[in-house]
Residue frames as a rotation matrix with the C-alpha (Angstrom) as fourth column:
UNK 1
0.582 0.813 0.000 0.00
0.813 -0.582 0.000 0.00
0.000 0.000 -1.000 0.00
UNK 2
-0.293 -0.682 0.671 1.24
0.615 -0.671 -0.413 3.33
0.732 0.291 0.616 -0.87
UNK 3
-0.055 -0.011 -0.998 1.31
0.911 -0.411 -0.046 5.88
-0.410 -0.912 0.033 2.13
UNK 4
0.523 0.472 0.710 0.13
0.807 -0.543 -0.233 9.28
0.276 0.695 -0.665 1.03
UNK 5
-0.038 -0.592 0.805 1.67
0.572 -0.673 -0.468 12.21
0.819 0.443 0.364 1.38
UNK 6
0.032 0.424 0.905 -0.42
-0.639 -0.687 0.345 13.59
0.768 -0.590 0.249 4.18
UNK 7
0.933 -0.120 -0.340 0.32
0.359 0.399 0.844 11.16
0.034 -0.909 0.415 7.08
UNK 8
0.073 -0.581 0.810 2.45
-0.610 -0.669 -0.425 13.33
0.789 -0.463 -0.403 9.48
UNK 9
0.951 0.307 0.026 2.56
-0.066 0.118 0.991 10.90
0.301 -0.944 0.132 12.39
UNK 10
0.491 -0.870 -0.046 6.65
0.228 0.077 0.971 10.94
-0.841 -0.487 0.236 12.28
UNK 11
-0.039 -0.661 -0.749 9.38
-0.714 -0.506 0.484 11.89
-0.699 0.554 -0.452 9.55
UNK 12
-0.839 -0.522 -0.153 9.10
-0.541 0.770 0.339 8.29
-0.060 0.367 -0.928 7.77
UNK 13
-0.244 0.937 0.251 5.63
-0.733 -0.009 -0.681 7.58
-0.635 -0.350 0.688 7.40
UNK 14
-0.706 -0.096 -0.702 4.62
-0.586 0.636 0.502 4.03
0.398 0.766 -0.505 5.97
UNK 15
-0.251 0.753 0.608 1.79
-0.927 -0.007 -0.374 2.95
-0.277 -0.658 0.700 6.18
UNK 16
-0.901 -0.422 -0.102 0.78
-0.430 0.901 0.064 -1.11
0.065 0.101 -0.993 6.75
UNK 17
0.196 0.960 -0.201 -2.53
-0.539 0.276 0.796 -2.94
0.819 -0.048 0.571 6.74
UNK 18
-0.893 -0.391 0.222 -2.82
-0.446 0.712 -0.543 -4.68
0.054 -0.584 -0.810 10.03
UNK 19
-0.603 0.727 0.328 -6.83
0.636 0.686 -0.353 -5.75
-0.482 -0.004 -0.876 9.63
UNK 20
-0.806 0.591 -0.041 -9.42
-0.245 -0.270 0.931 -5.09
0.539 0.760 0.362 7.39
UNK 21
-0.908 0.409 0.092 -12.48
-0.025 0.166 -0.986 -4.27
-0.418 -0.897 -0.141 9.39
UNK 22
0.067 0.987 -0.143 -14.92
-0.158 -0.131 -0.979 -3.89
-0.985 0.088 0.147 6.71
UNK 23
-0.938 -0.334 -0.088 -15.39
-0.114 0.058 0.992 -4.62
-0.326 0.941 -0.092 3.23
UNK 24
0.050 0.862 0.504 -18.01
0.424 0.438 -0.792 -4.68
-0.904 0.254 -0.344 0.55
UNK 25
0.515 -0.029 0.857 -19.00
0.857 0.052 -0.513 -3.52
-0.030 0.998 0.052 -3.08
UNK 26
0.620 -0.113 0.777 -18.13
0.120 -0.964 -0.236 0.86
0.776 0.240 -0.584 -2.45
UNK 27
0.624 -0.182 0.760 -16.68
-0.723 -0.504 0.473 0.76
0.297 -0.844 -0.446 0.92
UNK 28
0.358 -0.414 -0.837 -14.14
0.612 0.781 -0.125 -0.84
0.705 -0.468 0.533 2.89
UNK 29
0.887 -0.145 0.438 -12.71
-0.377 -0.775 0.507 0.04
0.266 -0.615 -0.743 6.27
UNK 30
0.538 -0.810 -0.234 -9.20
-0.090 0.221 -0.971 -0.66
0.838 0.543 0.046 7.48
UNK 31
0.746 -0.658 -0.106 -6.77
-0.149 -0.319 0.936 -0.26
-0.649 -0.682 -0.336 10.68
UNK 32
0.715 -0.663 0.223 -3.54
0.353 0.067 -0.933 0.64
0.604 0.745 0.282 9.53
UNK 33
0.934 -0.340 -0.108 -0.46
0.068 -0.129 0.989 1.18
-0.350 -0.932 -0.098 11.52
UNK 34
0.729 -0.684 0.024 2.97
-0.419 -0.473 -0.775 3.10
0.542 0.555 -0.631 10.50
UNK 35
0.793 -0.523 -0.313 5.85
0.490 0.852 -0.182 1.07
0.362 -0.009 0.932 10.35
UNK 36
-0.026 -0.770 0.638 8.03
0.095 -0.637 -0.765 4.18
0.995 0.041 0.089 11.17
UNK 37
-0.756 -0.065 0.652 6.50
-0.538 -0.505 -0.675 5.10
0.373 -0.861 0.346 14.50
UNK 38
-0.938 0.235 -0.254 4.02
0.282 0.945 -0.167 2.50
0.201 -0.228 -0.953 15.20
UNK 39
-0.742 0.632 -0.225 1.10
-0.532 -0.759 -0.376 5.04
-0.408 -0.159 0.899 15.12
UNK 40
-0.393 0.777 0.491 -2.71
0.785 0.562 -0.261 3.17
-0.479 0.283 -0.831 14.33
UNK 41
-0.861 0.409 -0.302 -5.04
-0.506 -0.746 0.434 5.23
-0.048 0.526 0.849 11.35
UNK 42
0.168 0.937 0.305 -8.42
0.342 0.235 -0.910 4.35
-0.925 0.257 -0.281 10.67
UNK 43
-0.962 -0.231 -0.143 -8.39
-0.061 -0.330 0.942 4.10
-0.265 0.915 0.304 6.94
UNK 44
-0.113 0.797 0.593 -12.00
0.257 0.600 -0.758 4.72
-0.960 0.067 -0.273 5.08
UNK 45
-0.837 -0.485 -0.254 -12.21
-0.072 -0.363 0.929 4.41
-0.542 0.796 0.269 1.62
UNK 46
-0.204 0.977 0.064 -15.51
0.271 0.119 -0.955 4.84
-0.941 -0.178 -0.289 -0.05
UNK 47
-0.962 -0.244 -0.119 -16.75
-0.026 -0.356 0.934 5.02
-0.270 0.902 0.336 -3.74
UNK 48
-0.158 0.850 -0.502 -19.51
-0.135 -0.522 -0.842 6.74
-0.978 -0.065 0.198 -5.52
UNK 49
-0.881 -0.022 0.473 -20.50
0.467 0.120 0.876 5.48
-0.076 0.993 -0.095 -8.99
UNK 50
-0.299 0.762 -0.575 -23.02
-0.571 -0.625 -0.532 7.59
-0.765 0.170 0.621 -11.09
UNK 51
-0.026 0.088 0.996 -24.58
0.876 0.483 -0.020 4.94
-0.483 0.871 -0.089 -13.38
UNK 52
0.893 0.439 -0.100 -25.86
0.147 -0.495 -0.856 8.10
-0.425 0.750 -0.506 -15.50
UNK 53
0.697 -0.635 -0.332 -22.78
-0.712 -0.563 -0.419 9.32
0.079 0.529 -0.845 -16.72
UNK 54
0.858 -0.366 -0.361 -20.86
0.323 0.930 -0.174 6.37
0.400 0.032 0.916 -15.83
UNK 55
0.093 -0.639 0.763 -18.50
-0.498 -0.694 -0.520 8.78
0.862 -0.332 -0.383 -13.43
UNK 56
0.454 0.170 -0.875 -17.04
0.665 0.588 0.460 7.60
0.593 -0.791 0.154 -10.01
UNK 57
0.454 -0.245 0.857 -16.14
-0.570 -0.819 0.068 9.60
0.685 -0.519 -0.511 -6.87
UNK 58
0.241 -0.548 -0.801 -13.34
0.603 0.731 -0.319 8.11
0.761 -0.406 0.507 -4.67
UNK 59
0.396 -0.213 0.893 -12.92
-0.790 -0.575 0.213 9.00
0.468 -0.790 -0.396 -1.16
UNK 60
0.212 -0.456 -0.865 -10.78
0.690 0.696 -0.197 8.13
0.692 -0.555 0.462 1.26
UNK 61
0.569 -0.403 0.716 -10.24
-0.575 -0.818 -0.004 9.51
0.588 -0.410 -0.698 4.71
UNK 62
-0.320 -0.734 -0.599 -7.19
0.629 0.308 -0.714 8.79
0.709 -0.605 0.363 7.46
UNK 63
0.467 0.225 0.855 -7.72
-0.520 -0.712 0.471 9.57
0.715 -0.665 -0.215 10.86
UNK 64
-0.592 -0.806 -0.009 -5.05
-0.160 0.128 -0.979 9.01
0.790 -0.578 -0.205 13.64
UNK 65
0.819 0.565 -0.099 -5.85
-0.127 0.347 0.929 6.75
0.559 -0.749 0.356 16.46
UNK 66
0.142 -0.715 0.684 -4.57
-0.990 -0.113 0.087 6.54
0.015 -0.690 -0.724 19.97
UNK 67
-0.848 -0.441 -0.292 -2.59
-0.445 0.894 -0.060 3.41
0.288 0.079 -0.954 20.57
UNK 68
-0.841 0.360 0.403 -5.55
-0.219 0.455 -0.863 2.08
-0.495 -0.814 -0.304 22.87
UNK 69
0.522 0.811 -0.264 -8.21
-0.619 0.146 -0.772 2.77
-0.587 0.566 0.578 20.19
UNK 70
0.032 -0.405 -0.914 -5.74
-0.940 0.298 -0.165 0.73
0.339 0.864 -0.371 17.49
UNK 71
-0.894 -0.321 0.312 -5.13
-0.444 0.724 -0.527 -2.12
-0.056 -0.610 -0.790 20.08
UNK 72
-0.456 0.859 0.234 -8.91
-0.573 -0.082 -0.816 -2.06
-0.681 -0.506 0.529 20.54
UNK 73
0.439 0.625 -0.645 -9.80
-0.851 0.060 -0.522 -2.48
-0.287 0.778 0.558 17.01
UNK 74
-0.064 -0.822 -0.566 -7.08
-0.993 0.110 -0.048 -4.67
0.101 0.559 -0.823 16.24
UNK 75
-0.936 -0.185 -0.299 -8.30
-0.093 0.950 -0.297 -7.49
0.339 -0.250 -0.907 18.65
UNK 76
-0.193 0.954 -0.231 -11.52
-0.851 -0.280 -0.443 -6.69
-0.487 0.111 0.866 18.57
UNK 77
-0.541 0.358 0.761 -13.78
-0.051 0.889 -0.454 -9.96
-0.840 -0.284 -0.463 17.81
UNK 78
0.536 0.742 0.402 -16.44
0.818 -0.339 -0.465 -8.44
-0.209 0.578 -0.789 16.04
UNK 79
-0.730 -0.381 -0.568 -14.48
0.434 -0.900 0.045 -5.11
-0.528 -0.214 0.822 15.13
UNK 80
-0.784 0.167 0.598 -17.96
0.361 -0.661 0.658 -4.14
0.505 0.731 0.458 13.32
UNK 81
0.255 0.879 -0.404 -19.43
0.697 0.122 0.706 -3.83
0.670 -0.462 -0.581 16.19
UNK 82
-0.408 -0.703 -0.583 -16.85
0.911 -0.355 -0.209 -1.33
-0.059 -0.616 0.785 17.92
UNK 83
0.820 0.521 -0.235 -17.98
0.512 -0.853 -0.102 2.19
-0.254 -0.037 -0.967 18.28
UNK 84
-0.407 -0.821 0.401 -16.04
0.896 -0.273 0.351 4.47
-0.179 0.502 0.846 16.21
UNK 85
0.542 0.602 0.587 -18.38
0.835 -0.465 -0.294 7.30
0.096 0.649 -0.754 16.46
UNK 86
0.315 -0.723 -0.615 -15.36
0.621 -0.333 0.710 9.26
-0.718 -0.605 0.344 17.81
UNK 87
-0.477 -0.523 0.706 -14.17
0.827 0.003 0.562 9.53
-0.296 0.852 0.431 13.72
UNK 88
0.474 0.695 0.541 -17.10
0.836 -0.548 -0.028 12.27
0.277 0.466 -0.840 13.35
UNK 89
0.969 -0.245 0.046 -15.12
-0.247 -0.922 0.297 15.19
-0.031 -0.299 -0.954 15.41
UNK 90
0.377 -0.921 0.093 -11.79
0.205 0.181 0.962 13.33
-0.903 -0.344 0.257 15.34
UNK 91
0.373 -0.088 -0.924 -9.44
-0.728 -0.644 -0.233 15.74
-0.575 0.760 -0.304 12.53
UNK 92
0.215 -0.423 0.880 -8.28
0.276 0.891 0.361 13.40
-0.937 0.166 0.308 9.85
UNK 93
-0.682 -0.634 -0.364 -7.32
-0.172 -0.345 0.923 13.77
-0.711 0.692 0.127 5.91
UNK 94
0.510 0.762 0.399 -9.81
0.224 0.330 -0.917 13.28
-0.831 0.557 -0.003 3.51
UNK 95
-0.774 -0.574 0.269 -8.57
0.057 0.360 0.931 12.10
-0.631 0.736 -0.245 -0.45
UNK 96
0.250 0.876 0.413 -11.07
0.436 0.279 -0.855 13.06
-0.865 0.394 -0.312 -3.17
UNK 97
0.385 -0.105 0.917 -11.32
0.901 -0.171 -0.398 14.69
0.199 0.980 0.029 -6.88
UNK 98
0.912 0.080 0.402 -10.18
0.244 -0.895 -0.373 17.67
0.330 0.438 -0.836 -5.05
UNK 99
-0.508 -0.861 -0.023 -6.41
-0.009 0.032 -0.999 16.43
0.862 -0.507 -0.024 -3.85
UNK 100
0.138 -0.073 -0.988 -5.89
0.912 0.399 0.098 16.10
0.387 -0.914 0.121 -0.05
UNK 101
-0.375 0.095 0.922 -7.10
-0.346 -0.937 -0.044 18.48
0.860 -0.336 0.384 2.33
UNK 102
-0.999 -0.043 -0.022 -7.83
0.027 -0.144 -0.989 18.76
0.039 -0.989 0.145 6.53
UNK 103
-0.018 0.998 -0.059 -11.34
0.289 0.061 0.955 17.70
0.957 0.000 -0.290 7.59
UNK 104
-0.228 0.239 0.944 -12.97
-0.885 -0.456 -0.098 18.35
0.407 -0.857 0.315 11.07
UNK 105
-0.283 0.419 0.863 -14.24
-0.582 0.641 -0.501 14.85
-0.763 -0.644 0.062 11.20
UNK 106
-0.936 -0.109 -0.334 -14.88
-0.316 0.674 0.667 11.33
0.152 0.730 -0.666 8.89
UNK 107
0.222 0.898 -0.381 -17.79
-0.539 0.438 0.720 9.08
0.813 0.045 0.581 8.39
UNK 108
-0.381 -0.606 0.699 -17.71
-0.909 0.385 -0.161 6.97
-0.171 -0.696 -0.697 11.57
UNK 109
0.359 0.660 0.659 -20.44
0.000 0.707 -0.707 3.69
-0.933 0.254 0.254 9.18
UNK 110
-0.664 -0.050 0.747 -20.19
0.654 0.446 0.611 2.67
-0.363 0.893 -0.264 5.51
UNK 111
-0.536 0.626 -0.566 -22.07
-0.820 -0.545 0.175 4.60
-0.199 0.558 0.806 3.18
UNK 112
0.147 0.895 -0.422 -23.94
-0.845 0.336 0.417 1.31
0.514 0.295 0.805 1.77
């Protein structure tokens, strides 16, 4: 996986899949966890197809978890059952047709 540009958690940012917490046709969700500094993200990546025009909208946002929330998720039985509504005020990056820019706060569910 390629580590974007905008993950700031240490000089060497690289980011690793450590569990895929969600998945389906538009959406998937992620824990990820930099190999540089051992820092946990919440990765969501979400896609919007317009059948009319046959156009798609990729999003994707990163949002920096504390170690305890990454641990959490990581060993986390059911991790779709974890509460994550935290992601709604918690600042994070957000990837779309307009380049990478500072949010206030992510989806904390799947779109479908």
């Amino acid at each position: 996986m390629a580590t974007p540009s905008c993950i700031d958690c240490c000089t060497e940012p690289a980011l690793v899949r450590v569990r895929t917490l969600h998945e389906s046709a538009h959406d998937q969700e992620s824990l990820l966890r930099c190999a540089g500094c051992q820092a946990f993200w919440f990765h969501r990546f979400h896609e919007y197809t317009n059948w009319a025009d046959g156009s798609d909208d990729l999003t994707s946002w990163y949002s920096p978890l504390t170690p305890a929330e990454g641990e959490r998720l990581r060993d986390s039985a059911d991790p779709a059952g974890e509460d994550v509504s935290f992601l709604r005020t918690r600042a994070a990056w957000m990837d779309d047709s307009r380049g990478i820019h500072r949010v206030e706060g992510a989806p904390d569910r799947p779109f479908g």
